[in-house]
N, C-alpha and C positions, 0 to 999 in steps of 0.2 A: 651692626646695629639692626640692621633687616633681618638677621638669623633670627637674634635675639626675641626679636618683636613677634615673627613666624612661628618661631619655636610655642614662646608666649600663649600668643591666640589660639594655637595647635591642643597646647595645654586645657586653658579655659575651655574649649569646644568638646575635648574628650571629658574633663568636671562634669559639666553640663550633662551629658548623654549617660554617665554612672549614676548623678546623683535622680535624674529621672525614672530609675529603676527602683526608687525605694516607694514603699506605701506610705502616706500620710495620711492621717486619721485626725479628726478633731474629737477632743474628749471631752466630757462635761466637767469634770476634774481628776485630779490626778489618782483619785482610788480605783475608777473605771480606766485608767490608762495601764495601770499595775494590773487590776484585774483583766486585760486583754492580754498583759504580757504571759501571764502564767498561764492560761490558757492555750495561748499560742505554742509557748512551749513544753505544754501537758500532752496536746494531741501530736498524731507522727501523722508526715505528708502521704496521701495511700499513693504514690509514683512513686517517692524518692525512698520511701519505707524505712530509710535506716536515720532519717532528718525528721526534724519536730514540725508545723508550719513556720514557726517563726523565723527559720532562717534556709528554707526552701524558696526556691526560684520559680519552681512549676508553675505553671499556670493554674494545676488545681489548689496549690498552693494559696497563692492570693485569692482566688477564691472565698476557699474557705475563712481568709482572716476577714474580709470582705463583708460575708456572711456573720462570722461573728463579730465585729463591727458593729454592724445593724442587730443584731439581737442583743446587746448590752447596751444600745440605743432606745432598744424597744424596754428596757431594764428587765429583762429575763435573767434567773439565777444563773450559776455556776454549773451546777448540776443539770440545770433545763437544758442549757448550750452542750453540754455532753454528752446527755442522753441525745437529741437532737443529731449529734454529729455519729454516736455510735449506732442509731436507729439508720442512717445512712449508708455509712460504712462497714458498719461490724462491729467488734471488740477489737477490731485489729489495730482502729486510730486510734487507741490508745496505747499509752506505753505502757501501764500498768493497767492490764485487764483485772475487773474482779475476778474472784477464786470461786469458778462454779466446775460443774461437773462435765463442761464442755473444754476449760482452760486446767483442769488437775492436771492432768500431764504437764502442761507449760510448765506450770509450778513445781509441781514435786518431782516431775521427770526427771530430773538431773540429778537430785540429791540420791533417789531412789537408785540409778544407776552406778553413781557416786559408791553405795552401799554395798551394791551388789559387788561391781567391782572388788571392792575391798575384804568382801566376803572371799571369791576366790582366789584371788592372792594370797590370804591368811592361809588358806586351805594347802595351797600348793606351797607355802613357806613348810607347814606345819609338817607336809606329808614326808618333801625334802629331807627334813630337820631328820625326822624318826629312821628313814632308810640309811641317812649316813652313819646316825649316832646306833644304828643295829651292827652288833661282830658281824665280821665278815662270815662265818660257818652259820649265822642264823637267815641270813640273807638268801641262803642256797639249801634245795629238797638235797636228801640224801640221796635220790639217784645222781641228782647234778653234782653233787659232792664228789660220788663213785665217778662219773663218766669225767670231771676237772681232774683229779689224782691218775686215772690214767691216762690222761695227755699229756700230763705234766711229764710220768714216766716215760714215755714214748718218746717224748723231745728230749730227756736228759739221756738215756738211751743213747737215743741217735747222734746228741751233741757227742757223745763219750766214745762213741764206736767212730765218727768221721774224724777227731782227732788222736 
């Protein structure tokens, strides 16, 4: 029974120190509490880089939710809090940067490589395809033609005379 009880309170006491780690927020109602979640998970944490805020641990992390917290408090738009966070950060805290002439590549970089790619492979299919599908006598100058026929003679020769 004393394990049990031990065990118990061991439990409760590690609860307690998990659930300590979450953010609680009071909201005015629940379309500012939806409107915090998407936000939170629209922007990416600039430490963890590959995580949105909302489910990042960093401390810039809560930060930032913190931060927009208080500015959805202060009732600042959607856009306001973004621009706000990207005038900070960069374009980086976002996941989906706009398409300017700083993020083209992000954008099109891949498709365009994607392209290119596929251009030379077609190229090196096509060239394959033409060399195989050409006779063998068109494949070869007439010197090379003269200089294969007399090797050929010279090995059979030789095969004929060592047997």
């Amino acid at each position: 029974m004393k394990r049990l009880t031990a065990a118990l309170l061991a439990v409760l006491c590690l609860a307690g120190t998990a659930r300590a780690a979450i953010d609680t927020y009071e909201f005015a109602d629940e379309a500012q509490r939806e409107r915090f979640r998407e936000l939170t998970k629209e922007l990416r944490c600039p430490k963890c880089q590959n995580q949105d805020i909302a489910d990042s641990n960093a401390p810039i992390a809560a930060d930032l939710r913190r931060e927009i917290h208080r500015m959805l408090g202060e009732g600042r738009s959607d856009q306001e809090i973004v621009d706000f966070m990207v005038d900070r950060y960069g374009d980086f805290v976002r996941y989906k940067p706009p398409v300017t002439s700083r993020t083209f590549l992000l954008w099109y970089g891949p498709a365009l490589l994607l392209g290119a790619g596929l251009v030379v492979l077609g190229t090196i299919v096509l060239r394959r395809r033409r060399v195989e599908n050409a006779p063998v006598a068109a494949r070869l100058s007439d010197q090379e033609r003269a200089r294969l026929d007399a090797l050929l003679k010279s090995t059979f020769a030789d095969k004929t005379s060592n047997d």
